[in-house]
Phi, psi and omega in degrees: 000328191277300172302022164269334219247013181261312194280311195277334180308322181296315193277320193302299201285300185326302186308308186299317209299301171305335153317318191267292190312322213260005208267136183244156170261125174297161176193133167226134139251150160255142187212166164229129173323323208074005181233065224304085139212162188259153188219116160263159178228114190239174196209156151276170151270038167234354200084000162281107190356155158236018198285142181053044172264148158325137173228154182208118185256137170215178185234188186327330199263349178095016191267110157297128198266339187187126174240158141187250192247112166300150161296163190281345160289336172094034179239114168216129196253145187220170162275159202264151194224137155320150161041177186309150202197128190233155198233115187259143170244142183241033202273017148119160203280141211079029163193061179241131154277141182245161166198125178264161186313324189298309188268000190267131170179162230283000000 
């Protein structure tokens, strides 16, 4: 009994360890180009690509105004949309970043 209860302990702890530890965090900056457009660059904290994490632009009311894609840089660059605006990364749940208009500047 007790290595059953040694073998399930084993199976429970190990998978969570490698979950938390192997686990990266999104980081997006946004900056404007001065040619009005914006270029964000997003990264893990493991280091790992962002290329084809979701991007999603809306503005104060929640209307998506433009999506699309990171790019193999790890990059998405738009045209700057008239009034507030929010620049959402998207890689999935626990790992959306936001950046509002309001911080973006060159």
């Amino acid at each position: 009994m007790k290595n059953l209860r040694i073998l399930l302990w084993t199976a429970f702890l190990i998978p969570g360890f490698f979950a938390v530890s192997s686990a990266h965090t999104p980081f997006m900056a946004c900056f404007d180009n001065g040619d009005g457009t914006i270029t964000c660059n997003g990264e893990f904290s493991d280091g790992s690509s962002a290329a084809e994490v979701g991007m999603r632009i809306i503005d104060g009311q929640g209307k998506i105004l433009m999506q699309g894609k990171m790019d193999e840089d790890s990059e998405y660059t738009f045209k700057r949309p008239k009034g507030v605006f929010t620049v959402i990364f998207d890689a999935g749940p626990g790992h959306v970043v936001k950046e509002k208009s309001d911080n973006i500047t060159e």
